[in-house]
N, C-alpha and C positions, 0 to 999 in steps of 0.2 A: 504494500500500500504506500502510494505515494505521500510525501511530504507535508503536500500543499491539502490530497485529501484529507489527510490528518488534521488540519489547520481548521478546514471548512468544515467538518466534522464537529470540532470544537467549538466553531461560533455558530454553528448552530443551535448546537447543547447550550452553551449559556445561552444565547437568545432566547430560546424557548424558557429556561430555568427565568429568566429576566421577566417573560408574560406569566409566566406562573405566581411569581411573585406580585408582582403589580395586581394579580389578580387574588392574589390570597392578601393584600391588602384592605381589598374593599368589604372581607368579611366584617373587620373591625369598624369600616367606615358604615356599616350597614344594621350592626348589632347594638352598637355605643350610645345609638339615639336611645333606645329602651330601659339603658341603665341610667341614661343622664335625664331626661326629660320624665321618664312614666318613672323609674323607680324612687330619683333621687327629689324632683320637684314636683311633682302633681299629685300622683297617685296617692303617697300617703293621706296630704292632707283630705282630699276630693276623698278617697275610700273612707275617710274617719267620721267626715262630715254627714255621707251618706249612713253610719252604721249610729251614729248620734240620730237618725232622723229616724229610724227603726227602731231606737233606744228605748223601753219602759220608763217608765214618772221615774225611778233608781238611780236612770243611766246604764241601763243592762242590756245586751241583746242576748238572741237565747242558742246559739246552731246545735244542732243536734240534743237541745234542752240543756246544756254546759251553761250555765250563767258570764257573762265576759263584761267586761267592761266597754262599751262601745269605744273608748279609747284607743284599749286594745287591740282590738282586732286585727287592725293592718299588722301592729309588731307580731301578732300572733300566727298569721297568714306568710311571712313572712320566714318565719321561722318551719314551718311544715312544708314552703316552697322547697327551701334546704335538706330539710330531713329525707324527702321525695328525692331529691337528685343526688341523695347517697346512697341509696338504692339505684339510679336507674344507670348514674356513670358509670362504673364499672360495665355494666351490660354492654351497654354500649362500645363502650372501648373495648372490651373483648370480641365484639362480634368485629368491629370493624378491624382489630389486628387479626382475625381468624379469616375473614374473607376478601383483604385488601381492598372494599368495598368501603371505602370509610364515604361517597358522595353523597350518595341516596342516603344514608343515615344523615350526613349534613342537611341534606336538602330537608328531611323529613323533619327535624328538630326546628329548623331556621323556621321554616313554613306554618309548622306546629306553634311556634311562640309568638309568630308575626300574627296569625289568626286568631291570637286568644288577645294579642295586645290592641290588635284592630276590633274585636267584640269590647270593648272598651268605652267605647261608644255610647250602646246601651245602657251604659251602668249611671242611673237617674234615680230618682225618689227614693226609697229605700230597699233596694235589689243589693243590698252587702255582702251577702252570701253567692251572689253572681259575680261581684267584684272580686271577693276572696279568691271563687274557682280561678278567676281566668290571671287572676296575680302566679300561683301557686302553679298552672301552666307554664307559663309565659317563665316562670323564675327559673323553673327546672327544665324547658327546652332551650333556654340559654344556657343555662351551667352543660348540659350532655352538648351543645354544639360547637362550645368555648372549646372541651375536650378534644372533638374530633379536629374544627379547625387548628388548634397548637398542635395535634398531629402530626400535620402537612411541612411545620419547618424545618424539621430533620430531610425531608425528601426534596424540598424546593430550594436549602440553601446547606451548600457547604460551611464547615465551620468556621470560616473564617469569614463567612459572609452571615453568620446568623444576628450578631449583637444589631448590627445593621438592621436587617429583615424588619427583625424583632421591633427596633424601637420605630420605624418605621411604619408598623400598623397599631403599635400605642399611637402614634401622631397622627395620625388616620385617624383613629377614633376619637379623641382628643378635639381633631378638627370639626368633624361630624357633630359632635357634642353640641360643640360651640356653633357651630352656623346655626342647627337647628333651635337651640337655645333664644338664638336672637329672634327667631321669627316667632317661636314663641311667646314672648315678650310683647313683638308688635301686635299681636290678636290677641293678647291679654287685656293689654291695658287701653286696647283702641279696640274691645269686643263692640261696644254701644256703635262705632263708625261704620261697623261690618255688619250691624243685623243683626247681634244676637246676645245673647244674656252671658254673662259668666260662667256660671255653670254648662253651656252649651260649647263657650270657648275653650273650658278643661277637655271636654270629653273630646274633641275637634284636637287638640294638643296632642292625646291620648291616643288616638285612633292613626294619628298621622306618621306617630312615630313605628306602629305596625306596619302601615304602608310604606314607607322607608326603606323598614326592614326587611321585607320580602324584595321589593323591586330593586335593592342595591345587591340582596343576594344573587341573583341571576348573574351577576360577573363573576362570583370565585366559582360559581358552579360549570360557569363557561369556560374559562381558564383552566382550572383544577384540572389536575388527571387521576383517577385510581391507579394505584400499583399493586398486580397482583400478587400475593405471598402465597408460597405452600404450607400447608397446612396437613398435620397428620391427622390419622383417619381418627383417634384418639379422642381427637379436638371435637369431632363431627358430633356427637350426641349431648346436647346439653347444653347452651350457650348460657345460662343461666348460670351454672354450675361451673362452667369454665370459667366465666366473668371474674367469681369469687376465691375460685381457687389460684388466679393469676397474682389477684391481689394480696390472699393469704401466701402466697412465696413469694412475694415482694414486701411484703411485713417481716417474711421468716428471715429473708437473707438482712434486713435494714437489724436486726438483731445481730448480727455479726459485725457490725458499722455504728454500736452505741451512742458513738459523738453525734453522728449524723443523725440519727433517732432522734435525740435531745434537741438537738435543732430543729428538727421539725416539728418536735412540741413547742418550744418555745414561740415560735411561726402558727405555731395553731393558734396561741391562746392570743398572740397581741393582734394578728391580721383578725381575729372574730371581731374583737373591737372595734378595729381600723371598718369594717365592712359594717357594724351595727351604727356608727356615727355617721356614713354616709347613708343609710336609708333610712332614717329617724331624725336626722335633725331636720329637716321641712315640718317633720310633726311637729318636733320643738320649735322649731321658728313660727310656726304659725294658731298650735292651738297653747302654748305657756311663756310665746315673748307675744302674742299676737299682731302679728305682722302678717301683711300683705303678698301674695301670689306673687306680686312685681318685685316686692324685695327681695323674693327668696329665689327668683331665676336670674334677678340681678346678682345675688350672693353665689349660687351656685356656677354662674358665668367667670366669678373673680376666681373659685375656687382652680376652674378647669384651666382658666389661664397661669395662675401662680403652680401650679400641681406640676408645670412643663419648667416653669423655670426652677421651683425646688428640687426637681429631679439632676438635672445641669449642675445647679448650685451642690448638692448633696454628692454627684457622681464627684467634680473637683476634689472635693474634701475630702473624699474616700480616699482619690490616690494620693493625699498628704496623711493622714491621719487612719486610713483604715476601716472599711466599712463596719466590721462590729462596733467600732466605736459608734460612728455616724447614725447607726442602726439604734443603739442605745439613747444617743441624746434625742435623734427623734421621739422614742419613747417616753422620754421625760416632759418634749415638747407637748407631745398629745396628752400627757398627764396636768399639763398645768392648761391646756387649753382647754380640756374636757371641765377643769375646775374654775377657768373664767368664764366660761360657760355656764354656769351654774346662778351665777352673781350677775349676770346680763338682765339690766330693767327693761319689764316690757314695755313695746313700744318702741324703742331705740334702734332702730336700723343700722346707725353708725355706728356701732359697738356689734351688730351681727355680722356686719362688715369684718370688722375687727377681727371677728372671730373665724368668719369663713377665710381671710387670709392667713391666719395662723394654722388652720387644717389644708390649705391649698398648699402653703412650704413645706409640708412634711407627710405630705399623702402619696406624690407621687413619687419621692424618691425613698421612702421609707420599704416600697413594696419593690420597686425597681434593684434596690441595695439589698434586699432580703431575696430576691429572684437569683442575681450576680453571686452571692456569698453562697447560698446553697451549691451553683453549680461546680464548686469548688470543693465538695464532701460528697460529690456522685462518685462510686468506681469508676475508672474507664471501664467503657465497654458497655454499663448499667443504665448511661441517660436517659431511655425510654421508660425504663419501668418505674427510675427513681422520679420524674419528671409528673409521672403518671400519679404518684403519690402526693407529690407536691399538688399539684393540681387539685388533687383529692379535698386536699388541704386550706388549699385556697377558696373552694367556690363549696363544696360540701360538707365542710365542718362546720359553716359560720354563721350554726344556728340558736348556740347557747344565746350570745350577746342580744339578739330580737328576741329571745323566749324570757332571760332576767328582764330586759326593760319595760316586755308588757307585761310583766309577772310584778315589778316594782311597781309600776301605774296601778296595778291593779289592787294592790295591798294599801297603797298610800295615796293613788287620786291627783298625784305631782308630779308632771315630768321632770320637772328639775331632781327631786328624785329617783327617776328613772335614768337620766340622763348622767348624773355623778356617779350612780352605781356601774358604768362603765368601766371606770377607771380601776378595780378590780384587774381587768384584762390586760391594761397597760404596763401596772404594777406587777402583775404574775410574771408577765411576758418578761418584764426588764428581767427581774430576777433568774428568772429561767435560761434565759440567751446570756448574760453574765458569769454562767457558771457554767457554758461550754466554754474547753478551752481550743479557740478554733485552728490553732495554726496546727496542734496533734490530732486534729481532727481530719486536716486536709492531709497531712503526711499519713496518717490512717488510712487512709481510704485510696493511696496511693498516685496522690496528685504532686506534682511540686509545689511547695510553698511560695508566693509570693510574698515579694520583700513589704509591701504593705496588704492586714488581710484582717 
């Protein structure tokens, strides 16, 4: 084979590897509305207001005859989305590493949570228990699609182009956030110029961001390729049962690797918090500082812009000082922010401000710097399965923190009580990640040490 074949060969490979990526970018750009707009700005409030208007003379709604606090509910719904997609991720992941078939499972989840966030719509008068379902959909066919998409980056990019890839489709969604965000704002606060009521503008908010979702996916589904793996016949009976057992020997061997264990407890307990602060504080901004729809998409807009440059700022600091460190003083940050949070008078926007920039500097580099350090305690050879853990980790654990906070509302009737009871999480977490020691961690596990880590 010629030379020059060879050459042409290769820029074809990249080329194509090039549209793959551009195209597995627009997952993010297509998924991010759902988390930014319905879960982190609208939904809470809109779902609480509607389970308050179903509420008994008490303030009680009743599902399944369980007495709850209409408060509640959403943190409550919220927390069962979770518990749901830690059951269904693993399936999923198994089937799609058993059948190299990982699109249609994409397509089927994307589609599955775009339909439930677009039934969003409907959700008027007091239909809470419609709201809840289609939450609790929507939550857990995003966590099983997040899975299959991170998939794809081990096959789309060599590793010395993944750090790349990677922050490239955070910034993608990031962006998506934010455009979406703005337009949400303008039919918020200019509903009256457009015809329609407020409550008609949330649910228009709601609905849009499903439609986003599905019609941005039709590019990674374009793009994408399946790659088929073999598979022993072994595998073949039981996809259920394989799912878990993959898992149970990727727990068995993470037993062999203790340090790296530890760290991933330590990542369980402070990312639950990190994840319960962003889908609970619109409740708290708006039913215990009571504030306005437009402040809290204003606040959430400053969050997603600073969240890019704390990440930047935090990665700098890493390479001087060392991301465990970096990782810890975040921790401290979120501990004193969750506590000036607490002491925030209602009413004050400027001071929720305040606050939303203190969790925008240390949201996205805190999980960004926890993402980076892990990958430094995987074996070689292990990153899928340890990866796959992580993830587990990430989007399927992080249902304590919504279960204490509407378990605190409901005991005491105060989110600002609910809200400082967080910090539990942060405190654990410091403590926990402080007593690995991470540089015998990484020599453990057979990586070399970097000179800062």
């Amino acid at each position: 084979m010629g030379t020059d074949t060879v050459r042409e060969r290769a820029a074809d490979g990249a080329a194509e590897r090039r549209r793959e990526q551009r195209g597995w970018y627009f997952y993010d750009w297509a998924c991010s509305v759902y988390s930014t707009s319905v879960l982190t700005v609208f939904l809470g409030p809109y779902l609480t207001s509607v389970a308050k208007a179903a509420a008994d003379a008490d303030g009680f709604v009743h599902p399944l005859g369980i007495p709850l606090r209409a408060g509640s509910f959403f943190a409550y719904s919220v927390s069962a989305s979770v518990l749901l997609s830690i059951f269904v991720m693993p399936l999923a992941g198994a089937a799609a590493d058993r059948t190299g078939r990982k699109k249609p499972l994409l397509a089927l989840s994307a589609y599955l949570g775009a339909a439930a966030t677009a039934g969003m719509f409907f959700l008027d008068g007091d239909r809470y228990l419609l709201g809840g379902l289609l939450l609790i959909v929507a939550n857990a066919s995003l966590a099983v699609s997040m899975v299959l998409y991170n998939s794809y980056l081990p096959q789309i990019a060599p590793p010395e182009e993944r750090d790349a890839v990677s922050s490239k489709g955070w910034a993608f969604g990031y962006a998506a956030g934010s455009l979406v965000l703005v337009a949400n704002l303008v039919l918020y606060t200019a509903h009256d110029s457009f015809g329609v009521s407020e409550a008609m503008a949330v649910r228009i908010c709601l609905a849009s961001a499903g439609i986003w979702w599905g019609a941005f996916t039709l590019i990674p589904l374009k793009r994408l390729r399946d790659r088929r793996t073999p598979h022993s016949p072994e595998d073949s009976p039981g996809r259920t049962a394989h799912g878990w057992r993959q898992l149970a020997a990727t727990v068995r061997d993470m037993r062999r690797q203790p340090l790296t264990l530890a760290f991933l407890l330590a990542y369980l307990v402070y990312n639950d918090g990190i994840q319960t602060v962003i889908s609970q504080a619109s409740v708290y901004g708006s039913e215990e500082l009571g504030l306005d729809q437009s402040t809290l998409i204003v606040a959430v807009l400053l969050v997603q812009l600073l969240a890019v440059a704390g990440a930047l700022g935090m990665g700098r600091l890493a390479r001087t000082y060392g991301a465990k460190r970096i990782i810890l003083g975040s921790l401290v940050a979120w501990t004193l922010t969750l506590a000036a949070g607490y002491f925030l008078p209602s009413g004050a926007p400027g001071w929720f401000f305040v606050l939303a920039a203190g969790i925008g500097l240390v949201l996205g580099g805190s999980q960004a710097l926890s993402r980076s350090l892990f990958s430094h305690l995987v074996p070689p050879g292990k990153e899928a399965e340890y990866f796959s853990a992580y993830e587990m980790s990430d989007r399927g654990m992080s249902w304590l923190g919504p279960l204490l906070f509407g378990v605190t509302y409901q005991l005491t009737g105060s989110y600002r009580d609910a809200i400082i009871s967080l910090v539990a999480f942060f405190v654990l977490g410091f403590v926990l990640l402080a007593r690995v020691p991470v540089r015998r961690a990484v020599r453990d596990a057979g990586n070399p040490v970097p000179a800062r880590i």
